[in-house]
C-alpha positions in Angstrom: -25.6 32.7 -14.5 -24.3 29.8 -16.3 -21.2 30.2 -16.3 -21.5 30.3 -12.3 -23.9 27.1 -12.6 -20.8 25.0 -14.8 -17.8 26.9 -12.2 -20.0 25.5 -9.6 -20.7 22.0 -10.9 -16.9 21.4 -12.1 -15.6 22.9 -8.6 -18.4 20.1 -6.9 -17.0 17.4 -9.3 -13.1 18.4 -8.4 -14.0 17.6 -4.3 -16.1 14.6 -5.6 -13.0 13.2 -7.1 -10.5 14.3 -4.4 -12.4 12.6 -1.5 -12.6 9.6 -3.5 -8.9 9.7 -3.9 -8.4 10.3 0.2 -11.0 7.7 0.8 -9.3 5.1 -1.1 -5.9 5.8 0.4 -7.4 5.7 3.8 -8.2 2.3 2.4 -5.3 1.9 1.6 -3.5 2.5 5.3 -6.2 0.3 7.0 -5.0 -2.5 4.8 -3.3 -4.9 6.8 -1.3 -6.2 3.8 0.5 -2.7 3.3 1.5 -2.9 7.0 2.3 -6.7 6.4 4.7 -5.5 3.6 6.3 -2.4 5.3 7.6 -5.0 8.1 8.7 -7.6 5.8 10.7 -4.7 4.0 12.1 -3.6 7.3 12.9 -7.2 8.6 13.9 -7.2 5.1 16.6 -4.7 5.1 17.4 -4.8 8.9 18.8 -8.6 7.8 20.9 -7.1 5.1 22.4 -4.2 6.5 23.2 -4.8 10.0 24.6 -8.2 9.4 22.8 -9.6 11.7 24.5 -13.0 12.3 22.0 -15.8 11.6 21.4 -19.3 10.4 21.5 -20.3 6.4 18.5 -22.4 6.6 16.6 -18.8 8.6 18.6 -16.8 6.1 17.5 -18.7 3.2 13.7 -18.9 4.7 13.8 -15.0 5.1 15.2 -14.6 1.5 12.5 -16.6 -0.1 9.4 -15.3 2.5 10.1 -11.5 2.8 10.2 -10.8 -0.7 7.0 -12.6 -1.3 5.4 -10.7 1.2 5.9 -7.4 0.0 5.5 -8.2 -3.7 1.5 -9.1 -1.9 1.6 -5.9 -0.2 2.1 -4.1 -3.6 -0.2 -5.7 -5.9 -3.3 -6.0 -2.9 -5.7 -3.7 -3.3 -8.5 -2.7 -1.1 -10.2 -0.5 -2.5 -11.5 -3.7 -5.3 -13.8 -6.6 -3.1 -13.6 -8.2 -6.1 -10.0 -9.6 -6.2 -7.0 -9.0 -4.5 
């Protein structure tokens, strides 16, 4: 009997942990700083790969903004109210 009782409690404490984990990445998605990063990295790479004929002032602005945007995307976290 209590071997089913601790089976029971660490098989409850295993889904306690793993809904934790899906909540926070749910979290995570619904963060608008993560979807603020993934299109700076597009814009981001679109820019560098294509070629895409621009300005060097824009070029320069985009160089200096896009990175800085997804370096926030990375460090945000929503899951803490408390910072960022």
């Amino acid at each position: 009997m209590s071997d089913e009782t601790n089976e029971t409690t660490a098989e409850t404490a295993v889904e306690t942990k793993v809904n934790n984990e899906v909540k926070k990445i749910r979290s995570r998605f619904k963060s608008w700083a993560l979807w603020l990063a993934l299109a700076a990295l597009v814009v981001f790479c679109v820019k560098t790969f294509t070629g895409i004929d621009i300005s060097e002032q824009t070029n320069a602005f985009l160089n200096l903004l896009l990175p800085i945007l997804m370096a926030f995307g990375i460090v945000n976290d929503p899951t803490n109210k408390k910072g960022i």
